[in-house]
C-alpha positions in Angstrom: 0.0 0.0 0.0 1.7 3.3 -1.0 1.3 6.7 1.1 -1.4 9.0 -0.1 0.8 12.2 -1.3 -2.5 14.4 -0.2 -2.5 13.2 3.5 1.4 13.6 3.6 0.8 17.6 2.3 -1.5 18.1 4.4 -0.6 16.9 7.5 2.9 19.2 7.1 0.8 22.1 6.2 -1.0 21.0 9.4 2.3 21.4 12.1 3.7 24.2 9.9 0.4 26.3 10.4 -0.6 25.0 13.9 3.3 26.2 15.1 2.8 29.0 12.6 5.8 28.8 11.3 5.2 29.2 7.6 3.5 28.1 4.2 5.8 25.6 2.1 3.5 25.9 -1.5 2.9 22.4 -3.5 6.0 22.8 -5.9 8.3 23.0 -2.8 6.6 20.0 -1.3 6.9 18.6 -4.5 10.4 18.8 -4.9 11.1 17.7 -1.2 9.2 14.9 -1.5 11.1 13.2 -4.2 14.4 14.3 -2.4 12.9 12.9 0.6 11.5 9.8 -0.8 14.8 8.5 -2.5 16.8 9.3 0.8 14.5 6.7 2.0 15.0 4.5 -0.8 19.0 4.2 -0.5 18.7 4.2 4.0 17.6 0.2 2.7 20.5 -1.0 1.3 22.7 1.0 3.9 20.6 -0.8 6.8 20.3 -4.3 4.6 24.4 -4.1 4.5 24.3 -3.2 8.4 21.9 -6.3 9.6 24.3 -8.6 7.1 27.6 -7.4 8.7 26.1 -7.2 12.3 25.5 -10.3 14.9 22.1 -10.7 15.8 20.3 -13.7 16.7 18.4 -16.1 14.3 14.8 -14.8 14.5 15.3 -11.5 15.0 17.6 -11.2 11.7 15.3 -13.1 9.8 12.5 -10.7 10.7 14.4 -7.4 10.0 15.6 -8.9 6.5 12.4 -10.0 5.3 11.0 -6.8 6.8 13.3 -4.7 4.6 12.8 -6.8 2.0 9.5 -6.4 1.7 9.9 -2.6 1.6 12.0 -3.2 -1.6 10.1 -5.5 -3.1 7.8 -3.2 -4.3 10.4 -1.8 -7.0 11.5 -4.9 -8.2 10.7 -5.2 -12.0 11.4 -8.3 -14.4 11.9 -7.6 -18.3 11.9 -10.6 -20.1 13.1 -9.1 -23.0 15.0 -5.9 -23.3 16.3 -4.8 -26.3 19.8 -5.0 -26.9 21.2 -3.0 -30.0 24.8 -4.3 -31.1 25.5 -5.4 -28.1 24.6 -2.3 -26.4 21.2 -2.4 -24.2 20.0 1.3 -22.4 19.1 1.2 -19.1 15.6 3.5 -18.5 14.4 3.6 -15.0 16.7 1.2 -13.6 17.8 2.0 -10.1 19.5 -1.0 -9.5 20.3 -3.6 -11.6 20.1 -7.2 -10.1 20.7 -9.9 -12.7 21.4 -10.7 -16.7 20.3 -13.6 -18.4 19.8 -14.9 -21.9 18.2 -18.2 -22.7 18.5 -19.2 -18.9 22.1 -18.4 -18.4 23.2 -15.1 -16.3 25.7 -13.3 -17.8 28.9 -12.7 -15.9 29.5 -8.9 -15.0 32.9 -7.8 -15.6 35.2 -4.9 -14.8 36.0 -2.5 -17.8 39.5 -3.6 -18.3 38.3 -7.2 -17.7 36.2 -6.9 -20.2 38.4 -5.5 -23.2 41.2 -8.4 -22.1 38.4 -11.2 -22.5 36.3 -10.0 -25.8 40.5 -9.4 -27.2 41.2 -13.2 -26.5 40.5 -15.5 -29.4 40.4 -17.7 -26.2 38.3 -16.5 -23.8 36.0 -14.5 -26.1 32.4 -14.8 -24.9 29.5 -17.1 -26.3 26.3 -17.6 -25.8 27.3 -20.3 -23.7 29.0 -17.7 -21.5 28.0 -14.4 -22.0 29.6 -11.2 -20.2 28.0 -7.5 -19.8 30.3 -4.5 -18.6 27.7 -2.1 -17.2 28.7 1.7 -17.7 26.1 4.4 -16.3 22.9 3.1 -17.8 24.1 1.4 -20.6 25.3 -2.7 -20.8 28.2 -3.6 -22.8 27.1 -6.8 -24.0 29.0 -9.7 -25.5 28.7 -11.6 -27.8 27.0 -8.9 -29.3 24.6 -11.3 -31.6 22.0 -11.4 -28.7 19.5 -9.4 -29.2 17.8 -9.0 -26.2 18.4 -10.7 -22.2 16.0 -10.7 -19.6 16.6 -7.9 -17.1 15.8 -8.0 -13.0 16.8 -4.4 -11.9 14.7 -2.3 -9.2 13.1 0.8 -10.7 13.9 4.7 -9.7 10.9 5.5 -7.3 8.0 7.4 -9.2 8.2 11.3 -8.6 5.2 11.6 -5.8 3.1 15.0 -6.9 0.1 16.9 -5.1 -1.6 17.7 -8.3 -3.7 20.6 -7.9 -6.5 23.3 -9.4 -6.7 26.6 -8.5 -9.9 28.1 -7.2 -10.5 31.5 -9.1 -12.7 32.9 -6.4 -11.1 31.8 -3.1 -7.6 31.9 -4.6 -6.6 28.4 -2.8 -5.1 25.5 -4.5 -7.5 22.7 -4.3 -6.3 19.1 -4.4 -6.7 16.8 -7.6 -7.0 13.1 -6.7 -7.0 12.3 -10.9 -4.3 10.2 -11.8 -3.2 12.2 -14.5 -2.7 14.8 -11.6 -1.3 13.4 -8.8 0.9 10.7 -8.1 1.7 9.0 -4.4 4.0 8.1 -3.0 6.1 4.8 -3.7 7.3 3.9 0.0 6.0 1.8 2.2 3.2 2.6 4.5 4.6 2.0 7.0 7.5 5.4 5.9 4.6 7.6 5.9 5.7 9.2 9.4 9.5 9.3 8.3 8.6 11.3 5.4 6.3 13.5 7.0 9.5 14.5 9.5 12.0 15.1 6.7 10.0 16.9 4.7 9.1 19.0 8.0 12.9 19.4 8.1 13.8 20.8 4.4 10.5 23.0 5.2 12.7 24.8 8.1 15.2 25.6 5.8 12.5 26.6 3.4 11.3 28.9 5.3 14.6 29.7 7.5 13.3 28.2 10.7 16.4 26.2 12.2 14.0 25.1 15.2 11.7 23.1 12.6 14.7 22.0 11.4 16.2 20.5 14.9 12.9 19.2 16.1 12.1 17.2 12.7 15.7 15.8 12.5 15.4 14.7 15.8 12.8 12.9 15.3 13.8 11.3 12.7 17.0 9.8 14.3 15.1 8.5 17.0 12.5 6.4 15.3 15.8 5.4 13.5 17.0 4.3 16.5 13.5 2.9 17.6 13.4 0.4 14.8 17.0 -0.6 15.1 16.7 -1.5 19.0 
């Protein structure tokens, strides 16, 4: 279940106008809200890394992995087949790209210079017996470059979240529009929707030059950090 963009606006317009500390309009929550949103996104593959390198006991580690897991599960996509051009594929909306595989085999990534020494080699140059990819920003380097397209698992870039909105003529307020081709939610988790209600509260004291907004949402945020690692 993703988390509604309109409650998230308007809950922050909520503590910013109840502490009357300021007005951050819907492009500015806009733009935070992406920022925000992939800050989220990366925080699970720092605190995946962190449960794999730290000790913890049986049940509780399988609970905390599968918990994050299922956070990220939510951008995991599955191409069966992508195009690949001369042995060059483009990479659109891949965040993170997990496997390559062609006719049921994964091809082997490879370093850049590993890759020019193999596909050089009259002996080790690649088949489709045992393919290679050399991945370079958002393009793959594929070889041998006779395949025409693999099957790609990758997670995707999370969705810009908008507050689409209308503007009423006569009361001069912007009024929220729920249409799809309007407004977009947020891709988190539900259970993120407090976390990115605090750091947004946090760029919106810098929005608006409040440094106690700032302090108050940042400390929040560290502690329920610290609530769900204890």
């Amino acid at each position: 279940m993703a988390i509604n963009v309109d409650t998230v606006y308007k809950t922050v317009l909520l503590i910013l106008n109840k502490e009357q500390r300021g007005y951050m309009t819907p492009d500015e929550f806009n733009k935070m809200g992406q920022q925000v949103q992939l800050e989220i996104f990366e925080k699970y593959f720092e605190d995946l890394n962190q449960l794999i390198r730290s000790p913890q006991t049986e049940s509780d580690y399988a609970d905390r992995v599968t918990y994050l897991e299922e956070k990220i599960s939510a951008f995991e996509t599955v191409s069966p087949n992508y195009l690949v051009t001369n042995g060059i594929a483009n990479l659109t909306n891949v965040h993170r790209l997990n496997t390559v595989a062609y006719n049921g085999i994964e091809l082997q990534s490879v370093g850049r210079k590993e890759y020019y020494n193999i596909i050089r080699s009259p002996l080790t140059k690649p088949t489709t017996k045992y393919p290679i990819y050399l991945q370079e920003g958002s393009t793959l380097k594929i070889q041998p470059d006779s395949i025409g397209s693999v099957e790609l698992s990758y997670l995707t870039t999370p969705v810009q979240p908008v507050w689409g909105f209308t503007v009423d003529a006569n009361l001069q307020i912007s009024i929220y529009n729920p249409a799809s081709s309007a407004s977009t939610n947020f891709g988190l988790h539900i259970s993120e929707q407090t976390e990115v209600i605090l750091r947004i509260l946090a760029y919106a004291g810098i929005i608006i030059r409040d440094p106690q907004v700032v302090q108050i949402a940042q400390a929040q945020v560290q502690q329920q950090n610290i609530n769900e690692k204890s």
